[in-house]
C-alpha positions in Angstrom: 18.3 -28.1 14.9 17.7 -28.5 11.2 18.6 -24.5 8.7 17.8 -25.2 6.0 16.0 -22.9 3.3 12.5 -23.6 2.0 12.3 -24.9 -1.5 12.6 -21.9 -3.5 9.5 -23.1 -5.5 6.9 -23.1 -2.1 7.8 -19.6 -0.8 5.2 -17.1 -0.8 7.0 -13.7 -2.4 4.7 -11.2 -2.3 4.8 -11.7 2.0 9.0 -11.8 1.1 7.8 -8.1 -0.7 5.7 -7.2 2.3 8.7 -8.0 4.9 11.2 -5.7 2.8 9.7 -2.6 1.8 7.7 -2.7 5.2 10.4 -4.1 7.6 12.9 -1.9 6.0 11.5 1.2 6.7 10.0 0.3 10.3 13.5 -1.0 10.7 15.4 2.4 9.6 13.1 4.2 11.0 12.9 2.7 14.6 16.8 2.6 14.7 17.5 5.5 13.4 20.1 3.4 11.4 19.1 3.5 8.0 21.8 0.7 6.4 19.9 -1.2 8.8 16.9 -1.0 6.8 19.0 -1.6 3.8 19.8 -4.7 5.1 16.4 -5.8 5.6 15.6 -5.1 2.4 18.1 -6.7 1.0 17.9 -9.9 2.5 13.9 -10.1 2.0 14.5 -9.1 -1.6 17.5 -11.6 -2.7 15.2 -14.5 -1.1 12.4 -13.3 -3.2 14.5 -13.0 -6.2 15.9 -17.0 -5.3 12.1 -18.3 -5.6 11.4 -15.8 -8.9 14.3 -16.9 -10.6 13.7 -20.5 -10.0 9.5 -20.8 -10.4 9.3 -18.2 -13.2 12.4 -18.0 -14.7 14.8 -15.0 -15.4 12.5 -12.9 -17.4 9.7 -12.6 -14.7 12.6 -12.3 -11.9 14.5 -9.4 -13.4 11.1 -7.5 -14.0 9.9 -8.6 -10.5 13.8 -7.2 -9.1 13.0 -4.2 -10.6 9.8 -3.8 -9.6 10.5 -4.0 -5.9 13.5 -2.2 -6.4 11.6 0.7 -8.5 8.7 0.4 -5.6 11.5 1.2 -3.1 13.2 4.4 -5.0 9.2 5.9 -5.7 8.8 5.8 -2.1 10.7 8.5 -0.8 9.9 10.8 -3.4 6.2 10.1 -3.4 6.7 10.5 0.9 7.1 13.8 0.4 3.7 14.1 -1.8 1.7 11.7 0.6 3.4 10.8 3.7 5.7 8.1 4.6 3.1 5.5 5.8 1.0 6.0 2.9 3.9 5.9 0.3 4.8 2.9 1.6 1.5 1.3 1.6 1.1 2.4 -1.4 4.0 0.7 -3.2 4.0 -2.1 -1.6 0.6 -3.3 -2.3 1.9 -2.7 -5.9 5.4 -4.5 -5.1 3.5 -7.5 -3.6 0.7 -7.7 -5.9 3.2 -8.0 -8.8 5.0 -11.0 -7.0 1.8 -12.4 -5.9 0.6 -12.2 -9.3 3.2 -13.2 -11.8 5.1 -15.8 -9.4 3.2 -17.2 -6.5 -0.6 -18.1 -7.9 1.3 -18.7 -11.7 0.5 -22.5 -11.5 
């Protein structure tokens, strides 16, 4: 069996946005092992961050990295405003449109 990565330049990010902030809290939250989650996170985020930094460049990638990152912190205060599922929702559709935005439809 053939691993190997996608080109960086034909992966869709804001899904790679989606998967994080989504699949890292489900994940946390379903385990009960919140690192867990952080891993998740992690990993969907440094892939995204791979394909910014490589179709956009490293302006749009470190605002992008923030962005998710930002979208991540803002959701556990804004839980406690709204909710968990809508806080996520919420910041993720931000997160994703961002990516989706300013790196995947950019050509």
């Amino acid at each position: 069996m053939d691993m190997k990565l996608k080109k960086a330049e034909d992966v869709s990010t804001a899904s790679l946005v989606v998967t994080g902030l989504i699949g890292g809290w489900l994940t946390a939250r379903e385990t009960g092992i919140r690192p867990l989650g952080g891993v998740v996170l992690a990993l969907a985020g440094g892939y995204a961050t791979r394909s910014w930094w490589k179709k956009s460049g490293p302006v749009p990638a470190i605002g992008l990295l923030g962005t998710y990152i930002g979208a991540f912190g803002l959701s556990h205060p804004l839980a406690k405003k709204i909710g968990a599922w809508p806080a996520v929702l919420a910041v993720t559709t931000v997160a994703s449109g961002a990516a989706c935005v300013l790196n995947d439809i950019n050509d």
